[in-house]
N, C-alpha and C positions, 0 to 999 in steps of 0.2 A: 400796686398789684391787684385790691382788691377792685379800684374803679375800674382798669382793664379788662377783670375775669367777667365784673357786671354789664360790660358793654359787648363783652363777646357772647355772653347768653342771651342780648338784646336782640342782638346779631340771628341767633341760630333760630331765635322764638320769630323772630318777624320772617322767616325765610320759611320757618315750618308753618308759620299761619297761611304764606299767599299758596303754600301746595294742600292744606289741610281747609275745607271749608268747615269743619267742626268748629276751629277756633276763631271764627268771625261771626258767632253768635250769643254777642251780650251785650248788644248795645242796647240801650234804651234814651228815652225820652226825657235826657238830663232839667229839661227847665219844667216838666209835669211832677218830675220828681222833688226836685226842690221844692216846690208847689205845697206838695202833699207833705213833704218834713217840716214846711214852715207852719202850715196848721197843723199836725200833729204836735208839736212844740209849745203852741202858743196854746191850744187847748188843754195840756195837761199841766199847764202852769196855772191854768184857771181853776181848772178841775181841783189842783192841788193846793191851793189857795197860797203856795209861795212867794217871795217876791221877785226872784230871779234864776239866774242860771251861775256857777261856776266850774271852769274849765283846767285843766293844767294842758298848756300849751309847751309842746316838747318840739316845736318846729317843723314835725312831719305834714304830712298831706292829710291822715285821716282828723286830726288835731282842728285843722286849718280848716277842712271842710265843714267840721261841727262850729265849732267854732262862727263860721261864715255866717251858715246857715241859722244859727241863733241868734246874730248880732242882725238878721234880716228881718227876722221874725217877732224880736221881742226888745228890740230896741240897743245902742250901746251902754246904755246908761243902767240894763240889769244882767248883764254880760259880765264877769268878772275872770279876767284872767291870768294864772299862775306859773311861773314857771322855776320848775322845781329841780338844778342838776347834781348831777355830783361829781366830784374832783375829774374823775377821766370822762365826762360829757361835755363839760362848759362850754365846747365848741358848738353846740344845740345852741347857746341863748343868741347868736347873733341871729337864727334862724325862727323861733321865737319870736324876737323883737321886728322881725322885718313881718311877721303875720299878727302881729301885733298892730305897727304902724300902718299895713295897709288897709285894716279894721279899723283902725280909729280908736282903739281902746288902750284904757291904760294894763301895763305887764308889770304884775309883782312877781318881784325875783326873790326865792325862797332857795340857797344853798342848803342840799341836805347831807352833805360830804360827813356833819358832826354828828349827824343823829344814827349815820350810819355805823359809821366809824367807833362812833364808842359803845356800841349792841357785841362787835366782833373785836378780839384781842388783838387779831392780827387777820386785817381784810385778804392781804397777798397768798394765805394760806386755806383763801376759803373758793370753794367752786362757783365760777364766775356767775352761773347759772342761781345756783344759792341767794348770790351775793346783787346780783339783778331782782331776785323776787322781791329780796327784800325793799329794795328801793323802789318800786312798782307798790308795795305793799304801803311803804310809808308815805308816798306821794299820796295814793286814795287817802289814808289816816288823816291827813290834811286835810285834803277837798272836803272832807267830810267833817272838817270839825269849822270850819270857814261857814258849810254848811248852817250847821248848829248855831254859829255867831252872827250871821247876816240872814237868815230865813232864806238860803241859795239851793236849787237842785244840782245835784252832782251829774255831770254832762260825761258819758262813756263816751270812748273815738275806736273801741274795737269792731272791725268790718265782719261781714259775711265770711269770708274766704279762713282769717282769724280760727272766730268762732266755729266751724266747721272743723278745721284743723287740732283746734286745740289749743292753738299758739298765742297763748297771753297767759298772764299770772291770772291762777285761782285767787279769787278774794282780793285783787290788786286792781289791775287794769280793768278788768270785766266788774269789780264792784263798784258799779255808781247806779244813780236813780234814774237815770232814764238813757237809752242809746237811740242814735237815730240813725247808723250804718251798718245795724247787723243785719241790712236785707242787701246790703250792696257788698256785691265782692268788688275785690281793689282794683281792678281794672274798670269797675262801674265808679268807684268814689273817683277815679282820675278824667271820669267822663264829667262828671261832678261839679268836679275842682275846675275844668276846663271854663263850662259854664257860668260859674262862679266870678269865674279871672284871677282866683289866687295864684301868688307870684310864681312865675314859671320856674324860677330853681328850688321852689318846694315840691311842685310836682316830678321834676326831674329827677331828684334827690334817689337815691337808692334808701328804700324803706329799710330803715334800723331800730333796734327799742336800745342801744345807746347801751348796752346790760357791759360790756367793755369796750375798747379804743379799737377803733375796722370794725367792730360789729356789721354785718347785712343778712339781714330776714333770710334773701332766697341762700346765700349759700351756708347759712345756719341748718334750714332749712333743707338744702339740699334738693329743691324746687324752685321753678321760675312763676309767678303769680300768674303771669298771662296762663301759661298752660294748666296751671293748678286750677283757676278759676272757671276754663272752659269744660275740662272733667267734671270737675264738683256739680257745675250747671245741669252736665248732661245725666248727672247720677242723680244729684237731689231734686233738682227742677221737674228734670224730664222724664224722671224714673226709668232710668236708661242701669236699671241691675243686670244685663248679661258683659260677662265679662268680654267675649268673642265680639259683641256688638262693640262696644268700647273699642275694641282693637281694629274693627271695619272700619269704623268712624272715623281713625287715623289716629287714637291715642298707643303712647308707649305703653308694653306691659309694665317695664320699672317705675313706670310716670305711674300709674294705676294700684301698683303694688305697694309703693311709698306714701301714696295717699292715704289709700285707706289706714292703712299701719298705723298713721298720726291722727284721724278720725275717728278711729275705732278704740284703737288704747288712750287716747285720752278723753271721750266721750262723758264720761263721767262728771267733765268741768263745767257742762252746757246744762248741766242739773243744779234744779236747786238742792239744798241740802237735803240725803231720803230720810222719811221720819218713818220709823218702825211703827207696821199697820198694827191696829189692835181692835180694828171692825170700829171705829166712832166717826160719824159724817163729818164731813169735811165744813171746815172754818168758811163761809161765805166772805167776798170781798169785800160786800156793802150789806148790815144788818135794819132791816127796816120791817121795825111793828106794826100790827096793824092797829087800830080802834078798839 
């Protein structure tokens, strides 16, 4: 039921794109872009004096893209990648190991079913959403102690469209040390991916974070990415704030309404921690003395 509902929104979003010319405006210049993620990458691995990168590969496209795109830039051999599920996801590793294999790298498989499982008395009586953060939460715990063990940067795979939204765990998915998709909304990382050549049924795949069994982002969500992403463009990009404009444009008001709702109420996640002012200048990035 769920693959059906996802193909009939496929349906309804490609039929409102060829009547709407709003939503045929986000392509970009996927092999410049790649371009510019591979030096950015490979520059702040220098900058950082680390020796690598490491990833938790969960089999989606944004995963697969980073992933790619690091294994292009800095070689397979400082690429390390993990894949972490639990008891109702397992079906993620065969997806994994197929972006796995088409990379060239080896996939350590890390079940975290026990580390979960013995936090909560009883998982079946906890809110799925809860019970998602937390394994979001301890996956980063991970990355990040692998981190510590092998001198690795921790590789985020949260996109634009995401981050805008709100839609990822605080302190989970959005905690790693460097992201290279929070300028692409997801209809840009599948422009991406295409470039790329990562396997076609990862791209195809209806984007899930796996949080229970049918999980899918858009009817989580209650939005289709295509259309979320071409709003968000025309509001944050374009600074397209009149509501009336939006709706010339050819967007829904409930498409408009729902957005921001999820932008605005959780906005707070796109900050760093606020530190209570007390008038003292601010910590410089880089301190350098003079003579």
């Amino acid at each position: 039921m769920a693959e059906k509902a996802t193909q009939e929104k496929k349906k309804t979003v490609s039929s409102k794109s060829e009547m709407n010319p709003a939503l045929n405006d986000l392509s970009i210049d996927a092999t410049k872009t790649i371009e510019t993620l591979e030096k950015f990458i490979r520059d702040f691995l220098t900058e950082t004096g680390f020796d690598g990168y490491v990833i938790g590969l969960s089999g989606g496209i944004d995963s697969a893209v980073t992933a790619a795109i690091a294994v292009r830039a800095v070689g397979k051999d400082k690429v390390r990648a993990l894949a972490m599920p639990y008891k109702t996801g397992l079906h993620a590793i065969k997806d994994a190991k197929s972006v796995a294999e088409w990379l060239d790298i080896d996939l350590v498989e890390l079940d975290i079913t026990r580390m979960i499982d013995s936090y909560y008395a009883d998982t079946k009586s906890v809110n799925p959403i809860r019970l998602g953060n937390k394994m979001a939460r301890e996956r980063m715990s991970i990355l990040f102690d692998q981190s510590f063990q092998s001198r690795l940067l921790v590789l985020g795979t949260t996109n634009r469209t995401e981050m805008a939204l709100g839609y990822f765990t605080w302190f989970g998915d959005s905690g790693c040390s460097v992201n290279l998709l929070g300028q692409l909304y997801k209809t840009q990382v599948r422009q991406v991916a295409r470039e790329l050549g990562v396997p076609q049924p990862i791209i195809d795949k209806a984007p899930s974070a796996d949080f229970w069994p049918g999980q899918v982002d858009e009817e989580e969500l209650g939005l289709t990415y295509e259309e979320v992403d071409h709003l968000l463009y025309h509001i944050v990009d374009k600074g397209t704030l009149s509501k009336s404009a939006l709706v010339k444009a050819g967007f829904d008001e409930m498409l408009i309404t729902r957005t921001l709702a999820f932008a605005n109420r959780l906005s707070f996640k796109r900050e760093c921690p606020r530190i209570a002012e007390l008038g003292k200048p601010r910590i410089p990035d880089n301190i350098v003395l003079k003579k």
